[in-house]
C-alpha positions in Angstrom: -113.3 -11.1 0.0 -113.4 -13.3 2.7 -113.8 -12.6 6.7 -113.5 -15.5 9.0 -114.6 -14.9 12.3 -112.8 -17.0 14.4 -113.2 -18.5 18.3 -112.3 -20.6 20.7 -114.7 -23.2 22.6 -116.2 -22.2 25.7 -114.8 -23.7 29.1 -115.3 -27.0 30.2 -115.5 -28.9 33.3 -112.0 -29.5 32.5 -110.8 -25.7 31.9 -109.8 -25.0 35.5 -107.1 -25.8 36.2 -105.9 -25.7 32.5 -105.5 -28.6 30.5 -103.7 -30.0 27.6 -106.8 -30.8 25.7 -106.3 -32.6 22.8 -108.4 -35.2 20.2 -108.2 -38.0 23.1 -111.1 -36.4 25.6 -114.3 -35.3 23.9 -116.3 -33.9 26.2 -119.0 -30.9 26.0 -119.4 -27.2 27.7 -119.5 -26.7 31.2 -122.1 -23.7 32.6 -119.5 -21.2 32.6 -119.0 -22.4 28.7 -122.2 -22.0 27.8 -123.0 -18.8 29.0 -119.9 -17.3 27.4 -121.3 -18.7 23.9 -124.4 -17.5 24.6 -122.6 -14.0 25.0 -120.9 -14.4 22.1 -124.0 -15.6 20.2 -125.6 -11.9 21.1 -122.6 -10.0 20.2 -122.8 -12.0 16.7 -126.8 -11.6 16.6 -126.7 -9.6 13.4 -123.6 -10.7 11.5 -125.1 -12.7 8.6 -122.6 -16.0 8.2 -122.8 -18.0 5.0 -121.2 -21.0 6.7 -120.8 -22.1 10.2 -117.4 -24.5 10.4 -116.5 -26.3 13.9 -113.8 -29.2 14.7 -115.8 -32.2 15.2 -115.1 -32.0 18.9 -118.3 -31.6 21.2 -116.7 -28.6 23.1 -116.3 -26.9 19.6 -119.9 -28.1 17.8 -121.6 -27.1 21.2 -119.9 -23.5 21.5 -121.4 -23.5 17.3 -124.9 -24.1 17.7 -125.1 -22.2 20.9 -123.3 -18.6 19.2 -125.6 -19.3 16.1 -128.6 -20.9 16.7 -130.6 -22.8 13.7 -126.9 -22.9 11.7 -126.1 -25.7 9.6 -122.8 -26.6 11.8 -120.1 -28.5 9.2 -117.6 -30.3 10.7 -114.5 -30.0 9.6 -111.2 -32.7 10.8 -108.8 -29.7 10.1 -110.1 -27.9 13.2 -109.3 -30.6 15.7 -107.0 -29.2 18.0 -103.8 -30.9 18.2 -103.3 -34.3 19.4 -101.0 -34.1 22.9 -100.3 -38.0 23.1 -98.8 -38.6 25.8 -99.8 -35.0 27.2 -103.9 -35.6 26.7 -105.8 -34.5 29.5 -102.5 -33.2 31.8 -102.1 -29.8 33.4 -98.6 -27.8 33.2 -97.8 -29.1 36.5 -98.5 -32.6 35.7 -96.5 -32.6 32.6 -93.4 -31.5 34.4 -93.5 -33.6 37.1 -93.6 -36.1 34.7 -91.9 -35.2 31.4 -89.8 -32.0 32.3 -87.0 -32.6 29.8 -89.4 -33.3 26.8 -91.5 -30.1 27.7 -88.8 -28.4 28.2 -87.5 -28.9 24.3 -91.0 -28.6 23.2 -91.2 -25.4 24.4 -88.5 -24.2 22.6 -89.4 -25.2 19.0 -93.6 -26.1 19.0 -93.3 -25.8 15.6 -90.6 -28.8 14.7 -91.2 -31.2 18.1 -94.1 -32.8 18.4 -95.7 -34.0 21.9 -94.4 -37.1 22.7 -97.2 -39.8 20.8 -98.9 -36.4 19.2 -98.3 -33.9 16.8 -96.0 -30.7 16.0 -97.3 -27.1 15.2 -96.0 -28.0 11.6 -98.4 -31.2 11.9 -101.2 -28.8 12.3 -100.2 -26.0 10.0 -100.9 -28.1 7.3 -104.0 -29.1 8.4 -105.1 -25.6 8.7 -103.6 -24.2 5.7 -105.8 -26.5 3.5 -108.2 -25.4 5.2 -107.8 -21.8 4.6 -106.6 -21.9 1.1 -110.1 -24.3 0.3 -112.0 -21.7 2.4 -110.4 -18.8 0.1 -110.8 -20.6 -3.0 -114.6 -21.1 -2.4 -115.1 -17.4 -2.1 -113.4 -15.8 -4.7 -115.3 -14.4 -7.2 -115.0 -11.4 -9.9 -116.9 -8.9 -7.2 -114.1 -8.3 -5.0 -116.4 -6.1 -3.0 -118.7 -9.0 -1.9 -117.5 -10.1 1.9 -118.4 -14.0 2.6 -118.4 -14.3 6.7 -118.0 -17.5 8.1 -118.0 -18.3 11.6 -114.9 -21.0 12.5 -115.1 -22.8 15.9 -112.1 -24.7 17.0 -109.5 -24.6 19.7 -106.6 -23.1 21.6 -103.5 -24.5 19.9 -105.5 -24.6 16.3 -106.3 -21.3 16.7 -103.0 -19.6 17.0 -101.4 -21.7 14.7 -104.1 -20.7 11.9 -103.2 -17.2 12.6 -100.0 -17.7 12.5 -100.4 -19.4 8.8 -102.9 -16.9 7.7 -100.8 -13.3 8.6 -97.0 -15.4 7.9 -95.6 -15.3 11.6 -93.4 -18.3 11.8 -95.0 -21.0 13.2 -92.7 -21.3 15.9 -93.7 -18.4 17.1 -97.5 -19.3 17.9 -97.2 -20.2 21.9 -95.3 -16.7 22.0 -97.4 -14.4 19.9 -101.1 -14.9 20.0 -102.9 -15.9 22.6 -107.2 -17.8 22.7 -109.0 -17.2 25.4 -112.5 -19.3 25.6 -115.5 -17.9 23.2 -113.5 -15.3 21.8 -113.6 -12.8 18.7 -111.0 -12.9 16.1 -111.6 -11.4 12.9 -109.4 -12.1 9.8 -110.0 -10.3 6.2 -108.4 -12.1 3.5 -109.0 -9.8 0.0 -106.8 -12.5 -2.1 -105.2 -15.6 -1.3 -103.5 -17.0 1.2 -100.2 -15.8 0.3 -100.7 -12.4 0.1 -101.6 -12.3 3.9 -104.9 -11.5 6.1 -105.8 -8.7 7.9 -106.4 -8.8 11.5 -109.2 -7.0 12.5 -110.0 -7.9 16.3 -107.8 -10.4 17.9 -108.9 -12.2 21.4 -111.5 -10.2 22.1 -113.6 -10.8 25.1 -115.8 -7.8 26.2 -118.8 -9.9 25.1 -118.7 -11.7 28.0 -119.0 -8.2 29.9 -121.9 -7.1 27.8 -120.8 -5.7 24.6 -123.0 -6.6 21.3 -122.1 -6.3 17.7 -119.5 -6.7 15.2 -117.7 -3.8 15.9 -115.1 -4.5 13.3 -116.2 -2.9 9.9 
């Protein structure tokens, strides 16, 4: 059995107002980042985690070795949160004074259109369903009862879309359906593989950041 506790970077000193992050800007945590991994890190202070995974991206290894300090952080390329092209680094507002016809289309079908220059949910669902169906494999074993934890870091867009892949919702469906705020808990239980479907345990859960502590999922 396999639980993946999943989250979202902290904020950056790009977060506010929000924007399209992609590959293109690597940059770290800001204050308000850090603190909220740091809350997360105390809420997660007695989950043993056999692996710690992040996308490659400072904001993601940063909010990793903040929530669990002394981890070995692997990075992983199939966390990167999707590349934007022409999008990188824009807020909403920017985009459709710009490009209102081609976000406008976007938004309708994430899944099958990619950002102009970037890539399409479908671009990233594959990325993320190797990586769930090699992070599945790996902890299979005859004792079904055993439960591996390991602690995913990664991003907005990534995020939803490996949720979508890992409990079947279309993939079209990921703007609409789920939603990652910064240094969040998101909990999925996968008892077999990938195609049989996850569990979701927690989904977005914040109340760390207002002082709650523990798993709180079993």
């Amino acid at each position: 059995m396999l639980t993946l506790v999943l989250t979202r970077h902290g904020a950056t000193p790009r977060s506010e107002p929000e924007q399209h992050l992609g590959q293109r800007i690597d940059i770290g945590l800001s204050e308000k980042g850090r603190a909220a991994a740091s809350s997360l890190g105390e809420r997660l202070r007695d989950v043993p985690f056999e692996r710690v995974v992040a996308s490659p991206l400072k904001r993601a290894r940063e909010t990793a070795e903040i929530a669990v300090p002394g981890a070995e952080v692997e990075a992983d390329d199939r966390l990167l949160e999707m590349d934007y092209g022409r999008w990188e680094g824009l807020t909403y507002g920017e985009i459709d004074a710009r490009d209102a016809e081609a976000r406008r289309f976007w938004e309708a079908d994430p899944a099958n259109l990619a950002c102009p220059g970037g890539e399409s949910g479908s671009d990233v669902g594959r990325r993320v369903r190797s990586f769930l169906e090699q992070l599945i494999e790996s902890t299979l074993t005859g004792d079904t009862a055993t439960d591996h934890r390991v602690l995913a870091v990664a991003h907005s867009t990534t995020n939803r879309i490996l949720i979508a892949v890992a409990l079947g919702v279309p993939l079209r469906d990921y703007r609409r359906r789920f939603k990652q705020d910064p240094a969040n808990l998101t909990v999925l239980r996968f008892a077999g593989q990938l195609g049989s479907g996850a569990l979701m345990l927690v989904g977005n859960d914040v109340a760390h950041c207002k002082g709650m502590s523990g798993p709180t999922w079993d």
